[in-house]
mmCIF file of the C-alpha atoms, coordinates in Angstrom:
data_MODEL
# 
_entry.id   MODEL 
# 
loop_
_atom_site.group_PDB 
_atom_site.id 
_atom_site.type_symbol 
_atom_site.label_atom_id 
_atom_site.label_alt_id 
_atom_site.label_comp_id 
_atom_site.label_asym_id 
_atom_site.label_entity_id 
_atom_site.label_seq_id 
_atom_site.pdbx_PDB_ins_code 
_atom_site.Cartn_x 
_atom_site.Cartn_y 
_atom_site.Cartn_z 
_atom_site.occupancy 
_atom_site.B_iso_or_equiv 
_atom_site.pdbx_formal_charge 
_atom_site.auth_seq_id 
_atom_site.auth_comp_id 
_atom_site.auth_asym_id 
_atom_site.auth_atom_id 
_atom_site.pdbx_PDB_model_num 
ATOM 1  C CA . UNK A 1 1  ? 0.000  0.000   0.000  1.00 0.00 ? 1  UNK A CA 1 
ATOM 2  C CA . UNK A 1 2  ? 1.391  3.533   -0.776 1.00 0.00 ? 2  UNK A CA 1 
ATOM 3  C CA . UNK A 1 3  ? 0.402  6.026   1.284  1.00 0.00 ? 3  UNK A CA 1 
ATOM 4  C CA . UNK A 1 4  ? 0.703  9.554   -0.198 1.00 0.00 ? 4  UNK A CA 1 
ATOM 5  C CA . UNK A 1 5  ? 0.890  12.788  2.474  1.00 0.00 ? 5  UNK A CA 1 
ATOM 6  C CA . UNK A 1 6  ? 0.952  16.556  2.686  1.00 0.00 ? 6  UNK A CA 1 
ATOM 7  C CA . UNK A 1 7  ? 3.280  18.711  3.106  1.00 0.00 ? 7  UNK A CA 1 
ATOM 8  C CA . UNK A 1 8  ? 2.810  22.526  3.469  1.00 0.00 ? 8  UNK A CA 1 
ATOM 9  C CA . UNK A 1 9  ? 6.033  24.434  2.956  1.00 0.00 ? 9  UNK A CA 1 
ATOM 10 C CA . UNK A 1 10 ? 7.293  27.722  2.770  1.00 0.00 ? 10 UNK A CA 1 
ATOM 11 C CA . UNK A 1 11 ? 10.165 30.371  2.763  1.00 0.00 ? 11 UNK A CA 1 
ATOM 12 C CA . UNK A 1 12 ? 10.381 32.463  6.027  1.00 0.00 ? 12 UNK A CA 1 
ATOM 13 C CA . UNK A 1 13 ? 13.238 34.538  5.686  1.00 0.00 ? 13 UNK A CA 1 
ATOM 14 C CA . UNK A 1 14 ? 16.712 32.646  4.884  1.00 0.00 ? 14 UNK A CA 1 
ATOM 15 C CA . UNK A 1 15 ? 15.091 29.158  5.738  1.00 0.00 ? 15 UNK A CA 1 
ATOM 16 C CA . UNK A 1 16 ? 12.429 26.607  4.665  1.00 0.00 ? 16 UNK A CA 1 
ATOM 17 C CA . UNK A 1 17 ? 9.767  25.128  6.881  1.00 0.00 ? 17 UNK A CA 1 
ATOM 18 C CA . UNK A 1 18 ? 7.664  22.320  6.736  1.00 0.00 ? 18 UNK A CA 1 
ATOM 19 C CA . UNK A 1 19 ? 5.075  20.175  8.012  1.00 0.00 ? 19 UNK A CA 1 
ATOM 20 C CA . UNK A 1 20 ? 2.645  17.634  7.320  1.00 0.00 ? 20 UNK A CA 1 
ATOM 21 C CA . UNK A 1 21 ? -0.585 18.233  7.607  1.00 0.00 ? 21 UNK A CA 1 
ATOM 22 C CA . UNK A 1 22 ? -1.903 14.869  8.355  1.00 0.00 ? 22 UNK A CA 1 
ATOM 23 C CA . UNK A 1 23 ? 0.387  13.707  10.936 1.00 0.00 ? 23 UNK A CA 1 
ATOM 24 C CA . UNK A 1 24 ? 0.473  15.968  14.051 1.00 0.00 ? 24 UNK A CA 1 
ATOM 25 C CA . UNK A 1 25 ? 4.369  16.817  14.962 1.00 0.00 ? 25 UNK A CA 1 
ATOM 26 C CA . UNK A 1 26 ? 6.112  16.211  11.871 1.00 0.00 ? 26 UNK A CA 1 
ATOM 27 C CA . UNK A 1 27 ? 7.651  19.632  10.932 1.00 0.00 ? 27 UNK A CA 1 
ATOM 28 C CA . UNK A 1 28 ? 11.233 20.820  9.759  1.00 0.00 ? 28 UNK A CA 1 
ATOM 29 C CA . UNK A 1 29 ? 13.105 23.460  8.505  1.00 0.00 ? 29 UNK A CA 1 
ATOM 30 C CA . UNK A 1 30 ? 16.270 23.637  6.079  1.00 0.00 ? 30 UNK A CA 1 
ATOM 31 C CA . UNK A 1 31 ? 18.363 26.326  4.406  1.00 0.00 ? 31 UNK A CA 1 
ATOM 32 C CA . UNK A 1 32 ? 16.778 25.040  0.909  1.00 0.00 ? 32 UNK A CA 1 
ATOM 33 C CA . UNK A 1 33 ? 13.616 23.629  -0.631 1.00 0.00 ? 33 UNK A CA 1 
ATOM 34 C CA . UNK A 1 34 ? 15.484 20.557  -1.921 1.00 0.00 ? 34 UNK A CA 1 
ATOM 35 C CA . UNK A 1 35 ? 17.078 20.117  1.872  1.00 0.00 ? 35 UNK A CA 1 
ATOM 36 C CA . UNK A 1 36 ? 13.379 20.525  3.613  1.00 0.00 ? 36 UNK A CA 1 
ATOM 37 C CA . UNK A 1 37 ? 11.670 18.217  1.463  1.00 0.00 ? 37 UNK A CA 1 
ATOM 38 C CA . UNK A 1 38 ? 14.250 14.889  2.487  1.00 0.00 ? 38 UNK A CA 1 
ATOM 39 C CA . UNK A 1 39 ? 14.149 15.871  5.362  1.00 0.00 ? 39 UNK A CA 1 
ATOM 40 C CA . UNK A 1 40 ? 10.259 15.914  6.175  1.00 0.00 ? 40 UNK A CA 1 
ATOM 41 C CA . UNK A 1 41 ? 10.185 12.610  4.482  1.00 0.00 ? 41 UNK A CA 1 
ATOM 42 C CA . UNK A 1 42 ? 12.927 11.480  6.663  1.00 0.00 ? 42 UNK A CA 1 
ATOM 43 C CA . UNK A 1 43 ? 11.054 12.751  9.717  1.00 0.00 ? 43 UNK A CA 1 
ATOM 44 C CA . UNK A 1 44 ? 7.523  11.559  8.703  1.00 0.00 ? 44 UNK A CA 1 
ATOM 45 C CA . UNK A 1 45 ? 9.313  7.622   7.842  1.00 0.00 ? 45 UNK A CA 1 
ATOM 46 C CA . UNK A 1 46 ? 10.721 7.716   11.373 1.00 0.00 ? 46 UNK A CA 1 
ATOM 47 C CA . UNK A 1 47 ? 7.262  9.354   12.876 1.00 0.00 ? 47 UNK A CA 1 
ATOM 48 C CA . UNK A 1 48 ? 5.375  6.519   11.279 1.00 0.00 ? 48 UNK A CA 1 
ATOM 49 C CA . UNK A 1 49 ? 7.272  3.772   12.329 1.00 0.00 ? 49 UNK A CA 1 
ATOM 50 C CA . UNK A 1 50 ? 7.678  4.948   16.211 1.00 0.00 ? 50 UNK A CA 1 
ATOM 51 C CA . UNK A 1 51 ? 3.636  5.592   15.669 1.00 0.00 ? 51 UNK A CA 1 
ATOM 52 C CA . UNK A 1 52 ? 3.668  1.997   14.718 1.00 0.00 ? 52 UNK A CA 1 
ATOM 53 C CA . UNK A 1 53 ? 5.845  0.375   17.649 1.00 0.00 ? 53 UNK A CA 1 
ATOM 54 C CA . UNK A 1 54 ? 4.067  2.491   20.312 1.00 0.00 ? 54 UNK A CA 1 
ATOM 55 C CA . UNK A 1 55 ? 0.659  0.926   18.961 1.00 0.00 ? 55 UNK A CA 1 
ATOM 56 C CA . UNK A 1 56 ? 1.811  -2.302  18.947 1.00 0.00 ? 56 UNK A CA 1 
ATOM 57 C CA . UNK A 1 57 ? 3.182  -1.814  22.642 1.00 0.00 ? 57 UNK A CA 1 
ATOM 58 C CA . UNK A 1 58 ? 0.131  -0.756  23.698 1.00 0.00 ? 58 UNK A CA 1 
ATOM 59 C CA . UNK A 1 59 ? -1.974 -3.625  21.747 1.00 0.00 ? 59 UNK A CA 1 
ATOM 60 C CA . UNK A 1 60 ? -0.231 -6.696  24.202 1.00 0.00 ? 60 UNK A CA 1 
ATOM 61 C CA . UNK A 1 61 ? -1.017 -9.527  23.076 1.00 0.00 ? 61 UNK A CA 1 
ATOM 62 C CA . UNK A 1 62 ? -3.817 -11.619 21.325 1.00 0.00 ? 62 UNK A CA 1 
ATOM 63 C CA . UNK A 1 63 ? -4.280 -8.585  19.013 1.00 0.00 ? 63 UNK A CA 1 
ATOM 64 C CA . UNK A 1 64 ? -5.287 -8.310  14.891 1.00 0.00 ? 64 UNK A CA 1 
ATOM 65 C CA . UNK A 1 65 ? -4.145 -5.927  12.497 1.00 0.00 ? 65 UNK A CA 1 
ATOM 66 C CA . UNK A 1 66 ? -6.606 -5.366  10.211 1.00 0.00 ? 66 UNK A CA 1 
ATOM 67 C CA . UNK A 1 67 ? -5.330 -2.802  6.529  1.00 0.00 ? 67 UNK A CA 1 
ATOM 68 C CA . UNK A 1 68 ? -7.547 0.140   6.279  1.00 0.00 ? 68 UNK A CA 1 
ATOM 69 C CA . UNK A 1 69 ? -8.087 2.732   4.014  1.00 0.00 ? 69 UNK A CA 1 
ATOM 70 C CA . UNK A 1 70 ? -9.554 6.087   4.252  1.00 0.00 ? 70 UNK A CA 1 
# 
C-alpha cells in the first residue's frame, strides 16, 4: 500500500519550513527547498514507524491488524 501525504512548505526569511498536515508533529526546517523536502520525508518515515511500535506496545497480546483505508 502507498500512502501519499501533505506537506505545506514555505520560505520564512533565509530558511524553509515544513510540516505535514496529516500527521500531528512532523515539521522541519532547512536552508533550501530541496534540503526541507528529504528531510520531512525522513522525519515523517521515522514518525510513522515509532507511531507503529508504540501501537503495537500498547496492543499486548492476542491482538489483529486489520489494513484500512480512508
Amino acid at each position: 500500500m502507498h500512502n501519499a501525504y501533505t506537506a505545506v512548505i514555505k520560505q520564512d526569511g533565509d530558511w524553509w519550513i515544513g510540516w505535514v498536515e496529516e500527521v500531528p508533529g512532523v515539521n522541519c526546517q532547512e536552508k533550501t527547498r530541496e534540503e526541507l523536502i528529504e528531510t520531512i520525508k525522513i522525519t515523517l518515515r521515522e514518525a510513522l514507524d515509532f507511531n507503529r511500535l508504540e501501537a503495537l506496545a500498547a496492543a499486548g497480546v492476542n491482538y489483529q491488524e486489520e489494513k484500512i483505508a480512508v
